[in-house]
TIMIGU-187932 format. One record per residue (C-alpha): x, y, z; residue in three letters. Coordinates in steps of 0.05 Angstrom, whole numbers, plus 5000, padded with zeros to 4 digits. Layout:
<mivos>
XYZala
...
</mivos>
This chain:
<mivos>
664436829620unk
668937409590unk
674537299541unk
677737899509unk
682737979449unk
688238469441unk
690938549367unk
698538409363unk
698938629297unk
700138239227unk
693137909236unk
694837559310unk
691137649358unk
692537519444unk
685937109470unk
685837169544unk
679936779580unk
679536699661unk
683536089663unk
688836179597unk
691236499546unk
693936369470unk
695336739403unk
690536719342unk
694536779286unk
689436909237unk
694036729170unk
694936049202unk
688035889222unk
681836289200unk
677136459270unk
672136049226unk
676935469231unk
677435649305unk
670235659315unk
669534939283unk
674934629326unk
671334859388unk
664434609363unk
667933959352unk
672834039422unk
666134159469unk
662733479441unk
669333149440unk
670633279513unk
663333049541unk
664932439513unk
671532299556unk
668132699609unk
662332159616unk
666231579604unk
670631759655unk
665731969706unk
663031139696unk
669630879697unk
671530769632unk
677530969593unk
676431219510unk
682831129474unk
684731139398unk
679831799395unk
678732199334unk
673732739322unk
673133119259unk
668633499217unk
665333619145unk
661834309147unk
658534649094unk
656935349082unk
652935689044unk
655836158986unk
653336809008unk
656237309055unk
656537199107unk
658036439092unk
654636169145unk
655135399161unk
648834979132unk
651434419155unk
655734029203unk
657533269191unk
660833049263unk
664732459264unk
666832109325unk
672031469314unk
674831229382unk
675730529418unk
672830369488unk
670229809537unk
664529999544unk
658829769500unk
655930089428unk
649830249465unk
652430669513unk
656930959467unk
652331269426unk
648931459496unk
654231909512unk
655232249447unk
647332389440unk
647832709510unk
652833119482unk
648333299419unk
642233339440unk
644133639523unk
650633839545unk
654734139485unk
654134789498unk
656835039427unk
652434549381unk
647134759418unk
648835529408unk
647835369328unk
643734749327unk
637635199309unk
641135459253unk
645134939229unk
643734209212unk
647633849257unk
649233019232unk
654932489268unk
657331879252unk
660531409311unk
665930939285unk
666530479362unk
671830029366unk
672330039282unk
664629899275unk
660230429246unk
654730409294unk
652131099268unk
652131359188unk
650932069182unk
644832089221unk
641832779248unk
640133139311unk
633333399337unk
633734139320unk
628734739318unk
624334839392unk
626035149451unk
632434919497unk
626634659541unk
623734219487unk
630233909478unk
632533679545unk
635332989529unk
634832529592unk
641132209590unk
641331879663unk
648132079681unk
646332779710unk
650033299671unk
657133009667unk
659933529626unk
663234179626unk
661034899633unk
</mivos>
């Protein structure tokens, strides 16, 4: 992978990656903020990824985030609170299936900080909590944490 930046000036930035570009306008949204929203944006895709890959549609689909950080520079995030809201036909079970093979396997970016950070998610399916703030495995080597999900790697790279 190799992205690049070019400054424009007045805190924006160009992005370019292989397959797009886009400006970061830094006074509009902080690259912290940036970096959240993909951490959020990779888990939020496997999910749709998976479903779809079964035949299933997810509709009504929300993901946000509560992160702390702590107070020292460089402010680095202690914690992320994930939640997932979204409606679907499939059943609770698999539901929380897909979003723990996101987690725990395929999510590339909360597995980039997962050692660092403690990583929690709540699933809100089809208006049901089915999951309150509950936590990841963290800590151990990528090896360790190969979650078995059965569906063979849907997601992205």
């Amino acid at each position: 992978m190799e992205v690049s930046l070019s400054y424009l000036g007045e805190k924006r930035f160009e992005a370019k990656t292989a397959k797009s570009g886009f400006v970061l306008d830094c006074k509009e949204i902080t690259p912290v903020e940036y970096f959240a929203t993909g951490i959020i944006g990779c888990t939020g895709i496997d999910l749709v990824v998976m479903a779809e890959k079964d035949g299933y549609v997810v509709s009504n689909y929300r993901i946000s985030a509560e992160i702390e950080r702590e107070m020292q520079v460089p402010m680095k995030f202690a914690s992320i609170h994930i939640i997932y809201d979204f409606e679907a036909s499939f059943d609770a079970v698999r539901a929380k299936r897909y979003i723990l093979a996101s987690l725990e396997s395929y999510c590339t970016t909360v597995n980039s900080i997962r050692d660092a950070v403690k990583v929690y998610y709540t699933i809100v399916y089809n208006g049901e909590k089915i999951a309150d703030k509950a936590s990841i495995v963290s800590g151990g080597s990528s090896a360790e944490r190969i979650f078995d999900d059965g569906f063979g790697g849907a997601c992205c790279s």
